[in-house]
N, C-alpha and C positions, 0 to 999 in steps of 0.2 A: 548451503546453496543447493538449489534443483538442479536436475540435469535441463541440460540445452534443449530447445524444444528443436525437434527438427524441421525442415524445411514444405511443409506441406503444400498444398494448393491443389490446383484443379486439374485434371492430367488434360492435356492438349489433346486439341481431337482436330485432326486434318478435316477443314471445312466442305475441299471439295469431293470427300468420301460420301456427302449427303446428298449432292446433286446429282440430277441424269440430264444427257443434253437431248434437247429433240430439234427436227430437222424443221424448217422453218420452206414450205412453199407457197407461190405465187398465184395469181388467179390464172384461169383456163384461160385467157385472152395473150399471154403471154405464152411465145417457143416453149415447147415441151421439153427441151433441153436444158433449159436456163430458169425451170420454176425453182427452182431448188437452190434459192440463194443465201443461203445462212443458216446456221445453228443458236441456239437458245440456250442457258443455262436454268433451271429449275428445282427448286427442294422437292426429294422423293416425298409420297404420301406419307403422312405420319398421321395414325387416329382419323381423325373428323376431317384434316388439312390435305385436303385434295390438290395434288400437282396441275391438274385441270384448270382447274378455278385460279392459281395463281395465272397460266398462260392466258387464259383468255382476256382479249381486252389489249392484250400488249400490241404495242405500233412500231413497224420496222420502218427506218426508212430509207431507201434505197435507189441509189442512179438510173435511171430509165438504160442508160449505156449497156451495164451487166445485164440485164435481162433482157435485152433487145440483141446485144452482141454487135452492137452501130453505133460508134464511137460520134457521129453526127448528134446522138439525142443524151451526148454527155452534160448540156447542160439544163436536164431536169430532172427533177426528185420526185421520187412515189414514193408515198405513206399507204404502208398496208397494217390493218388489223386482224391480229391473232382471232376469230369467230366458233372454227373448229379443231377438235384434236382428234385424230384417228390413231390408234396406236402410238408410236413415236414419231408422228409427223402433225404439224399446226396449219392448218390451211387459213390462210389470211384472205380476205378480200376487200377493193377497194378503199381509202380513207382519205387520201389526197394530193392533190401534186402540185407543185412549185416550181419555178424556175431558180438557178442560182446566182446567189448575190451578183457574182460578178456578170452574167450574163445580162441580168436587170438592170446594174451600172452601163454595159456599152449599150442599149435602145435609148437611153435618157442623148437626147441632140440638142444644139441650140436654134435659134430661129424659128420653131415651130411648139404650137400648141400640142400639150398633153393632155390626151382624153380617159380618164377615168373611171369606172362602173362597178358597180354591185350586180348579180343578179341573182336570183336566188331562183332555183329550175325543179319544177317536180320533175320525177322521173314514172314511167308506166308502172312501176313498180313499190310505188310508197315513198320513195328515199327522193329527201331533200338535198340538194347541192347548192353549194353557195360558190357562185364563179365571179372572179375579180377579173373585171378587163382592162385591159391598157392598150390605146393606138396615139396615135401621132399625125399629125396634118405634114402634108408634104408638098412642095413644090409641083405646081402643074408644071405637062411640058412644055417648053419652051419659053417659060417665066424667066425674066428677068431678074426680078426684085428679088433680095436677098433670102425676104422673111417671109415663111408660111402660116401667120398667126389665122385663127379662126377668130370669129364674131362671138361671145356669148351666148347668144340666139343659137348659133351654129353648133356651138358645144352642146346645149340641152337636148338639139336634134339627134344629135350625132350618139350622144349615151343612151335615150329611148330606144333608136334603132337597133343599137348594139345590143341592147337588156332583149327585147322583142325577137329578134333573131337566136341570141343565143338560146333562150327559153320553147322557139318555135325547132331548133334542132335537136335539143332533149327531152322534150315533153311525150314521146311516141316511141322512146327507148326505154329499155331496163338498164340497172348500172353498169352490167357486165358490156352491151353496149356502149354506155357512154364510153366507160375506158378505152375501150377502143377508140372511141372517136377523139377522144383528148392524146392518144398514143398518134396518130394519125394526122392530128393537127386539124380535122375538117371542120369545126365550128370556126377557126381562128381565118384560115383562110379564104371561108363565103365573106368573111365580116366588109373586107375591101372591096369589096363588088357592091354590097349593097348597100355602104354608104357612101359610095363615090359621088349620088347626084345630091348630095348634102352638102360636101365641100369635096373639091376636084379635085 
């Protein structure tokens, strides 16, 4: 008989002795104190495979809350994209923002019509934005009647306006503006002013 073959294999190699972590910050529109919200993990270069090129492209996404430090604007999400690396630091800028599920759930009411839109906004600066709107018909004052339903007619008005307006407040910005202006809320609240004489 032969001898026993011994136990071979492949020696284990600790996976995270291959990565380096780089710092992950936010656009200049956001506290200078709070750009710097996370870390990234990443395979160091090897040959051709540039650590660069894996970061770039990557999408963080992140509580408006933390980089604002205003527990008020806890219930929206920013999407940032990895663009640039400067040393060990990834500068993201703008990709997108949302509300959260559960926020979205408490606007839904009964009694009243829900109005719906796409708009789709160039910006001064080349970049396309596609903004989803949602409002609500509400009760004039001193209405008795339970229900605030709008007319069909009135819905078709009421989404034009809405596309029109939004697209007339970001067409004269860069992104870096707009984010500002979605951080700030200001296309969301001209929206009620200037379809009030649509449906009251």
């Amino acid at each position: 008989r032969g001898s026993k073959k011994g136990k071979g294999g492949k020696r284990k190699v600790d996976m995270m002795s291959r990565k380096e972590w780089y710092d992950v910050v936010a656009p200049a529109a956001f506290p200078k104190e709070y750009r710097q919200f996370c870390k990234t993990l990443v395979n160091r270069t090897v040959g051709q495979k540039r650590s660069e090129d894996s970061l770039k492209g990557r999408v963080f996404e992140v509580n408006l809350a933390d980089l604002m430090n205003d527990n008020d604007a806890g219930h929206r999400k920013v999407q940032l994209r990895c663009d640039h690396i400067q040393g060990r630091t990834c500068v993201t800028n703008f990709y997108g923002m949302s509300l959260t599920r559960d926020k979205l759930a408490s606007l839904v009411k009964k009694r009243c019509s829900l109005v719906e839109a796409r708009a789709v906004c160039p910006t001064s600066d080349q970049h396309l934005l596609a903004v989803y709107l949602i409002g609500f018909t509400e009760r004039a004052k001193g209405q008795i009647k339970k229900n605030s339903f709008a007319q069909s007619s009135q819905l078709r008005a009421l989404r034009r306006r809405m596309i029109e307006q939004t697209q007339k407040a970001l067409k004269s910005v860069d992104l870096q503006s707009a984010l500002k202006k979605f951080i700030s809320e200001q296309p969301a609240n001209s929206l009620r002013q200037a379809c009030i004489d649509i449906f009251p």
